[in-house]
C-alpha positions in Angstrom: -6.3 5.3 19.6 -6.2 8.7 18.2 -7.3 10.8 20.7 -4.3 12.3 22.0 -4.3 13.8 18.3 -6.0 16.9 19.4 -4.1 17.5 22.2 -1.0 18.1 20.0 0.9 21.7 20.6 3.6 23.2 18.0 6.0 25.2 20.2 6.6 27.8 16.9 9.1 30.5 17.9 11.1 27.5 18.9 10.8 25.8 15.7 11.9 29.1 13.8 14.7 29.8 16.2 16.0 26.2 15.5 15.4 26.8 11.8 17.4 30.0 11.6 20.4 28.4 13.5 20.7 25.7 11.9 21.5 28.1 9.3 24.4 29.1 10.9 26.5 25.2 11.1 29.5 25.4 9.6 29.6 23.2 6.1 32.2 20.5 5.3 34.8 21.3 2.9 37.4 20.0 0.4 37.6 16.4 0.3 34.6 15.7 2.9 32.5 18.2 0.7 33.1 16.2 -2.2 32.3 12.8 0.0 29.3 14.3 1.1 27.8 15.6 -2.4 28.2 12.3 -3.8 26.6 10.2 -0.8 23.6 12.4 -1.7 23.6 11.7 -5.5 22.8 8.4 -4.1 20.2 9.3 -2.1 18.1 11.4 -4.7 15.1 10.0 -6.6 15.8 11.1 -10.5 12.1 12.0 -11.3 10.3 12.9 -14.2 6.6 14.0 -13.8 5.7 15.4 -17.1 2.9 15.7 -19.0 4.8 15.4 -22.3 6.8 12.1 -20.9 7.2 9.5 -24.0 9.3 6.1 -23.4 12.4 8.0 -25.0 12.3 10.8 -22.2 12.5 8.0 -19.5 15.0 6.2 -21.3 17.6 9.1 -20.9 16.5 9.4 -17.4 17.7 6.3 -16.5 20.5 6.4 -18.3 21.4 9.6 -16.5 20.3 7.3 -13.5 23.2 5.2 -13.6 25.6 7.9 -14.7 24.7 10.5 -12.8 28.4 12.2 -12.3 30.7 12.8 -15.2 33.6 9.8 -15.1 35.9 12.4 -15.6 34.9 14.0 -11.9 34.9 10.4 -10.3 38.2 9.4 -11.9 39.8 12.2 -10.0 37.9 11.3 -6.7 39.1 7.8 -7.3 35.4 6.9 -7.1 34.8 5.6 -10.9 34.7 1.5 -9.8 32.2 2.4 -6.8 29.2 1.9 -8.6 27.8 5.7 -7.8 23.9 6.1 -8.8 20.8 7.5 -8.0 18.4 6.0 -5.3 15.8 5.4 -7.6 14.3 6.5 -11.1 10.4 8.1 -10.8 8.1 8.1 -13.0 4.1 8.2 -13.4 2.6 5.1 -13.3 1.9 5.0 -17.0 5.9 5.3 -17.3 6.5 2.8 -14.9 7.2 -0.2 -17.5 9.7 1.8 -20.0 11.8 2.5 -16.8 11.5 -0.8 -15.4 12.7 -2.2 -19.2 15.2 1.1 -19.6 16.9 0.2 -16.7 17.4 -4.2 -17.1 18.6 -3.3 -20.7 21.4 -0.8 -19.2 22.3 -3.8 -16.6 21.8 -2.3 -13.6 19.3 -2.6 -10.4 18.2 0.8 -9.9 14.1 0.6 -8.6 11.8 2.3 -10.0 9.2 4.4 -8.0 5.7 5.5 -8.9 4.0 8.4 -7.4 0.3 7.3 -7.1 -2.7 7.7 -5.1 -3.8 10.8 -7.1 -0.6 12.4 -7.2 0.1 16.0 -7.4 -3.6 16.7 -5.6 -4.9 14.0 -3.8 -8.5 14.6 -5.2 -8.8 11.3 -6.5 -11.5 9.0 -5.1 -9.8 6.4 -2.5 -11.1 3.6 -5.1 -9.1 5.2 -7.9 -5.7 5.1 -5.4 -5.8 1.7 -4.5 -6.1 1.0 -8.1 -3.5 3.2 -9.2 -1.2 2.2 -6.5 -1.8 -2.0 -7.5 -1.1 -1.0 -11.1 2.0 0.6 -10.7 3.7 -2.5 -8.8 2.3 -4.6 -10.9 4.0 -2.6 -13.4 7.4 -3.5 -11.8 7.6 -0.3 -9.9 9.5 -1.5 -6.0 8.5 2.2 -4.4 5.4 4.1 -4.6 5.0 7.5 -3.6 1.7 7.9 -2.1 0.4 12.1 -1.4 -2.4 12.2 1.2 -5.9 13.9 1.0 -5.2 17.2 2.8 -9.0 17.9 3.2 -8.7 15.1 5.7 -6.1 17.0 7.8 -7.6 20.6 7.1 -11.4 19.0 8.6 -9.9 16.9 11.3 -10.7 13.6 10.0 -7.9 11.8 11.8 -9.2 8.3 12.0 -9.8 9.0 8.1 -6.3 9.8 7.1 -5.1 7.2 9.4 -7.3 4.4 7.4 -6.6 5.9 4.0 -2.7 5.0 4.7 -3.4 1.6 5.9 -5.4 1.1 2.6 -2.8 2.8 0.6 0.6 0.5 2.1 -1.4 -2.5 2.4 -1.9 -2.1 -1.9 1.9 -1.9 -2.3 2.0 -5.4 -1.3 6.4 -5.6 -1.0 6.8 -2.4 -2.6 8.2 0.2 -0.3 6.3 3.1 0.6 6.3 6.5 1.3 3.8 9.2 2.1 3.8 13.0 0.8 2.3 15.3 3.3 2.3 18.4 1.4 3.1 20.7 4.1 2.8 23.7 2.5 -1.1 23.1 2.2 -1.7 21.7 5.8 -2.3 24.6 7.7 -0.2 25.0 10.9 3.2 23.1 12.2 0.7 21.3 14.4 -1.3 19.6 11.4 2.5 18.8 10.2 3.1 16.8 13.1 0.2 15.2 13.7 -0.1 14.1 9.7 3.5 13.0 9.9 2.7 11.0 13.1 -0.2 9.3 11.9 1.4 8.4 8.8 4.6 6.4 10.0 1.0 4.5 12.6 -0.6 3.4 9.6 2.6 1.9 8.4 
């Protein structure tokens, strides 16, 4: 039941105001800076999304995957036996198999995420996703990046972007997934929420 969609209200001066002080936190420093920087080198996604990608370009990714901090640095942190990597190497689907084979010949268990579903745009026919989205997993690819069609938020089509996200995680079969909502291109704080809303109902 989506019809408490339209009855969504953005509050936005108090949005900005809590944007501009958060601003103003104090940061961590010294040794909790440096605990904090390396937690989020294991939360990033190492991506490359170029046109001019060949299997040698995704090889070096990945092996900048598993070594992502000099061992001189994590020597001094005492953090060189901890096993510090990226989240995930990610690649175009097309990619998908020279990461998947980059990363079992370098020994390690790094996945590999896709971007799909007509990824950067979203102007791809639903048909075309699906597809896209069950070649990359079958590819070897354990998280796939899905973008939504922003015409569907920009026209209202609620009930449409809902069932286009249900399509979309119910082709990743085990792989996990996650949904790009493009904010920039929605429109209003209030399409924001309601896209980001609708997106973690459909799964």
């Amino acid at each position: 039941e989506l019809g408490w969609i339209s009855k969504v209200y953005v509050n936005r001066p108090a949005v900005v105001r809590h944007a501009e002080q958060i601003k103003k936190w104090k940061t961590v420093k010294g040794n909790w800076q440096a605990a904090w920087l390396l937690k989020a080198v294991t939360c990033i996604d190492l991506t490359t999304l170029a046109g001019d990608d060949t299997p040698s370009n995704v090889h070096r990714l990945c092996f900048k995957a598993k070594h992502p901090v000099r061992e001189d640095l994590l020597k001094a942190l005492d953090m060189h036996d901890k096993g510090i990597t990226v989240a995930a190497v990610c690649v175009y689907p097309a990619r998908v198999p020279d990461a998947v084979n980059a990363l079992k010949a370098a020994g390690c268990n790094i996945p590999v995420a896709s971007v799909a579903a007509g990824f950067p745009s979203g102007q791809t026919p639903l048909k075309a996703k699906l597809t896209e989205i069950r070649l990359a997993v079958e590819y070897g690819a354990r998280e796939i990046d899905i973008v939504i069609s922003r015409s569907l938020v920009l026209t209202g089509q609620w009930e449409g972007l809902y069932e286009e996200i249900r399509l979309c995680r119910a082709a990743c079969g085990e792989a996990h997934m996650k949904t790009i909502l493009a904010t920039g291109e929605l429109g209003s704080l209030a399409n924001v929420y309601k896209a980001s809303m609708i997106a973690m109902m459909a799964g």
